[in-house]
BAFI-3210 file (N, C-alpha, C; in Angstrom, 3 decimals, decimal comma, padded with zeros to 6 digits):
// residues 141
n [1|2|3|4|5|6|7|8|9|10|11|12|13|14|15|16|17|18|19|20|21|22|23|24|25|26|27|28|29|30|31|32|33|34|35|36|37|38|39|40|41|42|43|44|45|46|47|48|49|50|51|52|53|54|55|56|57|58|59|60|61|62|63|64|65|66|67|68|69|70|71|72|73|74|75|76|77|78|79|80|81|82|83|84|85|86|87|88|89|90|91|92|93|94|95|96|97|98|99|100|101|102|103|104|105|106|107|108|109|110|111|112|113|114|115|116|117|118|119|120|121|122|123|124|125|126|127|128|129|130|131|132|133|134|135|136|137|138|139|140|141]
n.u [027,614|026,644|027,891|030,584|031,459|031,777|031,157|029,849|031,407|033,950|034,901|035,296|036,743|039,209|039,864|042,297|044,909|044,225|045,235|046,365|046,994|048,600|049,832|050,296|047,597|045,415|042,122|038,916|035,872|033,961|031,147|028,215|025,806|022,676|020,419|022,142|022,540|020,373|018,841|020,931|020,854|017,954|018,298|020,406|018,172|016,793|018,390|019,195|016,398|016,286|017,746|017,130|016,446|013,639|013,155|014,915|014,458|011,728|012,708|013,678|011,644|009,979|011,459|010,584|011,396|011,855|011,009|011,842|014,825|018,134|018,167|015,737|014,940|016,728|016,936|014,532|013,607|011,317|008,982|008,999|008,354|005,865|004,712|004,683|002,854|000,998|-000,525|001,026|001,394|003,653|005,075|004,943|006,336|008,693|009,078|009,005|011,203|013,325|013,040|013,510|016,112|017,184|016,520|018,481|021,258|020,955|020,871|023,536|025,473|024,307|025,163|028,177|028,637|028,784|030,289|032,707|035,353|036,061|037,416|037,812|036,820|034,122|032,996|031,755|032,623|033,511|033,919|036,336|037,803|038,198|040,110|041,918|042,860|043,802|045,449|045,050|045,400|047,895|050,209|049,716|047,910]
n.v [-236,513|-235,558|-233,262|-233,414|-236,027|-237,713|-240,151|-239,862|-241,713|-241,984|-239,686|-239,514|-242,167|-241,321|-239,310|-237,782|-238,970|-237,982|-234,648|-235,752|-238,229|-240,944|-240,263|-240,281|-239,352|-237,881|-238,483|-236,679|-236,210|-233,926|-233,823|-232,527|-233,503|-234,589|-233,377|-230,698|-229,732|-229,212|-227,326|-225,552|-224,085|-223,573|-221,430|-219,847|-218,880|-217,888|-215,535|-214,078|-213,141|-211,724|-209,915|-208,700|-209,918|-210,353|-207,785|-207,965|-209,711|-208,894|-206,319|-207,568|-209,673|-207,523|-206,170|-208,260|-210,772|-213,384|-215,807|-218,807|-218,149|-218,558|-217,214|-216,778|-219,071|-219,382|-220,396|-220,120|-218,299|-218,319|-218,933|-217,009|-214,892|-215,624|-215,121|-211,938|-211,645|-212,621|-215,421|-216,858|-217,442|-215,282|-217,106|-219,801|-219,220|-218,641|-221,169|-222,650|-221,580|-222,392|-225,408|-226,100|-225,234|-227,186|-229,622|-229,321|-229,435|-232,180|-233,375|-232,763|-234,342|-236,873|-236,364|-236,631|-238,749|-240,688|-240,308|-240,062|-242,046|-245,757|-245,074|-242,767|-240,988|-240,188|-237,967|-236,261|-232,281|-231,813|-234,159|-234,667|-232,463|-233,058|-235,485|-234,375|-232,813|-234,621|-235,994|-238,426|-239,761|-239,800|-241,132|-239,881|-242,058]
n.w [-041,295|-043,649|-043,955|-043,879|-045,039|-043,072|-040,771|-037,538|-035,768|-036,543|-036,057|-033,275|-032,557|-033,429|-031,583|-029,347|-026,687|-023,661|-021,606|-019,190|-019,524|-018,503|-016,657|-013,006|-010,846|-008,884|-009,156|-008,695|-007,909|-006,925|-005,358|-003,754|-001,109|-001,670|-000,675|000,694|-001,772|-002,920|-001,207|-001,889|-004,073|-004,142|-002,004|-003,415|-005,634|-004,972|-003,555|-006,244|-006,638|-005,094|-005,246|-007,857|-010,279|-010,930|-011,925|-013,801|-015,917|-016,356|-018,003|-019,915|-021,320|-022,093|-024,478|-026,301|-027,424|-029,587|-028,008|-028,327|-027,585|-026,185|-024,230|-023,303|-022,690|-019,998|-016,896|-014,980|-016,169|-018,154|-015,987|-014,424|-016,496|-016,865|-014,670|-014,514|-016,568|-015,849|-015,294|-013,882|-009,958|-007,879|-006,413|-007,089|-009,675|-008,406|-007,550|-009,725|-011,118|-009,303|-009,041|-012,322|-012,482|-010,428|-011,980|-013,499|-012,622|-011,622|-014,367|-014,611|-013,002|-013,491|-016,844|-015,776|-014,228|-016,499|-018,034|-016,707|-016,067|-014,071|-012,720|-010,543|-007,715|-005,943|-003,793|-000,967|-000,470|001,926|002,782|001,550|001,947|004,122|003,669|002,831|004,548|006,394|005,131|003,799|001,128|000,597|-001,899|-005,371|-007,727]
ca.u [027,997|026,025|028,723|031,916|031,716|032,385|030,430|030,513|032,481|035,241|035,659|035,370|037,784|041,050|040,526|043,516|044,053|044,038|046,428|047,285|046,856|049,558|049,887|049,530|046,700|043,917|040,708|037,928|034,344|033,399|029,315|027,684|024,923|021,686|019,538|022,191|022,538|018,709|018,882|021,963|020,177|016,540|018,627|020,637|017,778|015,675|019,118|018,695|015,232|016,531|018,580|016,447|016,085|012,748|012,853|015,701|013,319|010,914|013,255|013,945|010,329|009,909|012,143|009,939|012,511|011,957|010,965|013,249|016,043|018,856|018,468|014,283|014,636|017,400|016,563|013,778|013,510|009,681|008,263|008,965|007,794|004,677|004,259|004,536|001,857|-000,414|-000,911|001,682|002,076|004,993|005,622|004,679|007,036|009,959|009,120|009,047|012,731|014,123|012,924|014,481|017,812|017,554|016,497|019,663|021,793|020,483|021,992|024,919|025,607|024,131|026,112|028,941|028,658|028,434|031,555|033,669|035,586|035,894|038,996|037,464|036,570|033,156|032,496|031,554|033,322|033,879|034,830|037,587|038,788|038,902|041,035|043,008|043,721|044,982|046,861|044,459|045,081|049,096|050,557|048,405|048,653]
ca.v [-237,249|-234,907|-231,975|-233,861|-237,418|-239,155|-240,279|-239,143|-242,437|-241,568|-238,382|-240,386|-242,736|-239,853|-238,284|-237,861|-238,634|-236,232|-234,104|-236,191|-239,417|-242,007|-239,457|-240,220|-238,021|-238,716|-238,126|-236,435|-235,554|-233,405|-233,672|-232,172|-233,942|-234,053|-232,328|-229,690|-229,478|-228,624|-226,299|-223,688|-223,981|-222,819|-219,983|-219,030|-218,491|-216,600|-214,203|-213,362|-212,392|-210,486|-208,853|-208,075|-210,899|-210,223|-206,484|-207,854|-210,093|-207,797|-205,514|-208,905|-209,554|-206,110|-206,544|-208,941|-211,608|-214,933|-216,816|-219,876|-217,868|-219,535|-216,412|-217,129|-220,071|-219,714|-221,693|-219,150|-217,055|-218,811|-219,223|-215,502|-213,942|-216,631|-214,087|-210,966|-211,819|-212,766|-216,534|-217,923|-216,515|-214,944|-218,170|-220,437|-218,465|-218,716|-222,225|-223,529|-221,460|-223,242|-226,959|-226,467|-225,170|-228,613|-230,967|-229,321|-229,748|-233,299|-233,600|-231,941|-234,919|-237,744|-236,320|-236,710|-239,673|-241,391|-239,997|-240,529|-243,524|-245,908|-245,029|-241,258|-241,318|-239,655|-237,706|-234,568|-231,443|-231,861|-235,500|-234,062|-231,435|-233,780|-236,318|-233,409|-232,373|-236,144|-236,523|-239,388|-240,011|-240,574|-240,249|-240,127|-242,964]
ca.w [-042,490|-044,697|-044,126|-044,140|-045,470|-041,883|-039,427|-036,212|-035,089|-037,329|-035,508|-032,105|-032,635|-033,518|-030,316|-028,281|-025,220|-022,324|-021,421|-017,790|-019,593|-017,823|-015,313|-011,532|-010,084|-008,271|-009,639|-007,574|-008,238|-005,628|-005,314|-002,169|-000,684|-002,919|000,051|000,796|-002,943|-002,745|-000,267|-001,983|-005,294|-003,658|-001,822|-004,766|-006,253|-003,762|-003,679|-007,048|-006,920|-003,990|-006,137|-008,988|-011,243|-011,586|-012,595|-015,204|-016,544|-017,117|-019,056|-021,061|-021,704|-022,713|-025,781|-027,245|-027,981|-029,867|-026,502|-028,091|-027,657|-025,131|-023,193|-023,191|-021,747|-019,149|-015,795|-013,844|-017,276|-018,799|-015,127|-014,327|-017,990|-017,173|-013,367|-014,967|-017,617|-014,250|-015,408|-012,513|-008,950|-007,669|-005,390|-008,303|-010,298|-007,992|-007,691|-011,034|-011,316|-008,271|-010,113|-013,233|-011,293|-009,852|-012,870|-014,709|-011,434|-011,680|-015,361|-015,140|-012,397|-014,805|-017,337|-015,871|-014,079|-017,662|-018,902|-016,668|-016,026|-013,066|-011,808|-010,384|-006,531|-006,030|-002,387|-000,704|-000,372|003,412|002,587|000,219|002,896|005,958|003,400|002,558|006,369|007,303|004,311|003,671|000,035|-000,071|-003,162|-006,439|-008,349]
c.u [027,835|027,720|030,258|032,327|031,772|031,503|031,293|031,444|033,858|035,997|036,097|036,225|039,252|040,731|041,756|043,252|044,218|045,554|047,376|046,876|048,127|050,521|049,931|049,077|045,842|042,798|039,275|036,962|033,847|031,745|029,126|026,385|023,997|021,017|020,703|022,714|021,505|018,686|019,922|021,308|018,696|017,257|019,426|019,498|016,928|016,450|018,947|017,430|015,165|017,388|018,421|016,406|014,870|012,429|013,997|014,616|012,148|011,563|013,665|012,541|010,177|010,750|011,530|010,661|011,997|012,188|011,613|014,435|016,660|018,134|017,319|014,007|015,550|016,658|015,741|013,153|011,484|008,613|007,945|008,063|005,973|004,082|004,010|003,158|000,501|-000,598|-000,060|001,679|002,904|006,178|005,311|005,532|009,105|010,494|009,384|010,865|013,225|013,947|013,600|015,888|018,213|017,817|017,986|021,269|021,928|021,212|023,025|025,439|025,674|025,357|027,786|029,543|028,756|029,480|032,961|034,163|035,601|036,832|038,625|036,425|035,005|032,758|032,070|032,552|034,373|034,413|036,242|038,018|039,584|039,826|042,255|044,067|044,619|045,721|046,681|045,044|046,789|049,489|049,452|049,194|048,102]
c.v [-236,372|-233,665|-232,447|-235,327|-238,381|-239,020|-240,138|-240,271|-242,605|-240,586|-238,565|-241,259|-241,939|-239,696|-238,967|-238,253|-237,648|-235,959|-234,917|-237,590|-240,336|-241,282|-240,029|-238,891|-238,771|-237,927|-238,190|-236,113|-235,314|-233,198|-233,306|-233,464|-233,915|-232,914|-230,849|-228,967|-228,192|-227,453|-225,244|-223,290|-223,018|-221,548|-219,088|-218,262|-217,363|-215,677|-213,686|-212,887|-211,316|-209,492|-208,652|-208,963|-210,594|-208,909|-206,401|-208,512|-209,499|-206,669|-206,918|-209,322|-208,552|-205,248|-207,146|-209,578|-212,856|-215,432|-218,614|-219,396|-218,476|-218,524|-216,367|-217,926|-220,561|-220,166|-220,037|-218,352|-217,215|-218,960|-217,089|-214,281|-214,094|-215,238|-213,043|-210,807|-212,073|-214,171|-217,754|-216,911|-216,381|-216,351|-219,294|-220,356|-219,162|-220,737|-223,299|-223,055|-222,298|-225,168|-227,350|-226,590|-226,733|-229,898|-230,442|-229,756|-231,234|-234,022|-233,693|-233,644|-236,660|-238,001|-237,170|-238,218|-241,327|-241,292|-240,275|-241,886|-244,345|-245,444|-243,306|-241,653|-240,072|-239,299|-236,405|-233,595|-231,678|-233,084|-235,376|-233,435|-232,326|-234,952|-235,216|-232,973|-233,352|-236,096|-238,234|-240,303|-240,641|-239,799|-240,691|-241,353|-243,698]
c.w [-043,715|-045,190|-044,696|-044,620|-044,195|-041,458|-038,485|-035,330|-035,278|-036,412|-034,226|-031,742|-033,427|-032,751|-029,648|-027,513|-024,773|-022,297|-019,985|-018,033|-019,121|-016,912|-013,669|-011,427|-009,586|-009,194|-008,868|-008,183|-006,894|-005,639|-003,882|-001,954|-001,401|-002,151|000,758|-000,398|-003,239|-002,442|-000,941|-003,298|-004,865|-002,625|-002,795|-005,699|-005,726|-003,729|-004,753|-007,406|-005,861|-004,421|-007,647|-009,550|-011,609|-012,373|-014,003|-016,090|-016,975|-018,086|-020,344|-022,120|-022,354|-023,935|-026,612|-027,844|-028,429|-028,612|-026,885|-028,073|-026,570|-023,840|-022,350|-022,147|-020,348|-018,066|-014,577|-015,216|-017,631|-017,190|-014,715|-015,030|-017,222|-015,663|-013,995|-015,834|-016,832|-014,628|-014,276|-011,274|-008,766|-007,197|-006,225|-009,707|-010,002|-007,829|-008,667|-011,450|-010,543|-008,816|-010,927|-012,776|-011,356|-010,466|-013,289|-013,800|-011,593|-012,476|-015,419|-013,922|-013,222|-015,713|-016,783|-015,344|-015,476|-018,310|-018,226|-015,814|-014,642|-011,825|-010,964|-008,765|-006,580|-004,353|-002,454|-000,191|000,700|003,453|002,322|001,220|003,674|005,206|003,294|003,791|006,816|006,175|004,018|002,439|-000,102|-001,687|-004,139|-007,240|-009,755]
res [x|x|x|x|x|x|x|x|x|x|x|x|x|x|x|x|x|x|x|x|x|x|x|x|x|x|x|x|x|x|x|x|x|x|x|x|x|x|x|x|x|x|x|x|x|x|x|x|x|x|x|x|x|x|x|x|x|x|x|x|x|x|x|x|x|x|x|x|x|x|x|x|x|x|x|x|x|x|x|x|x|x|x|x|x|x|x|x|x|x|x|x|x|x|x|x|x|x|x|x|x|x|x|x|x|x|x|x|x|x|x|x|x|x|x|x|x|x|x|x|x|x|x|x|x|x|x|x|x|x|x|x|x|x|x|x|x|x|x|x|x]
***
């Protein structure tokens, strides 16, 4: 309001619509499973510490950066610094990265579940294929 005179419902009510508004399509949200969600997230992350994450992080640390920076607090970044410094273990470390991963995983799901509308079919990948193979779906509509 301060910057431009409107409130933010002003600006909310002009939006367009979408670009495939009175479209046929289908609308998919592909989500995996939560537990083999779990599971690629806690090996994603174990690969990048298999592939150095932690010896970047220490060149990151070793800058001495404003620890609110985005880059501070990326998802493994404050548990890692926290190892190096000796106040977390390695496995305490990797652990607290693999968590956040998950809460933001979690969000990003939330999120979206909140935004979009009812008309949007919600399965798993392999759901989505094996409709894809039969030719389940028909036309979009």
């Amino acid at each position: 309001l301060t910057a431009t005179g409107r409130p933010i419902a002003a600006f909310q009510a002009a939006r367009r619509p979408g670009p495939l508004t009175g479209l046929p399509c289908l609308k998919l949200f592909l989500t995996p499973d939560r537990e083999v969600l779990r599971a690629r997230i806690d090996a994603r992350f174990l690969a990048m510490m298999a592939a150095g994450a932690l010896a970047e992080v220490e060149a990151l640390a070793d800058r001495g950066l404003d620890p609110m920076l985005p880059v501070m607090r990326a998802h493994g970044v404050p548990g890692l610094i926290a190892h190096l410094r000796g106040t977390l273990s390695y496995d305490e470390a990797v652990a607290r990265g693999q968590a956040d991963t998950r809460r933001y995983a979690k969000r990003q799901v939330t999120w979206f579940r909140h935004q979009a509308g009812t008309d949007w079919t919600w399965l798993t990948p392999e759901a989505a294929m094996a409709a894809a193979a039969t030719g389940a779906w028909g036309e979009p509509g």
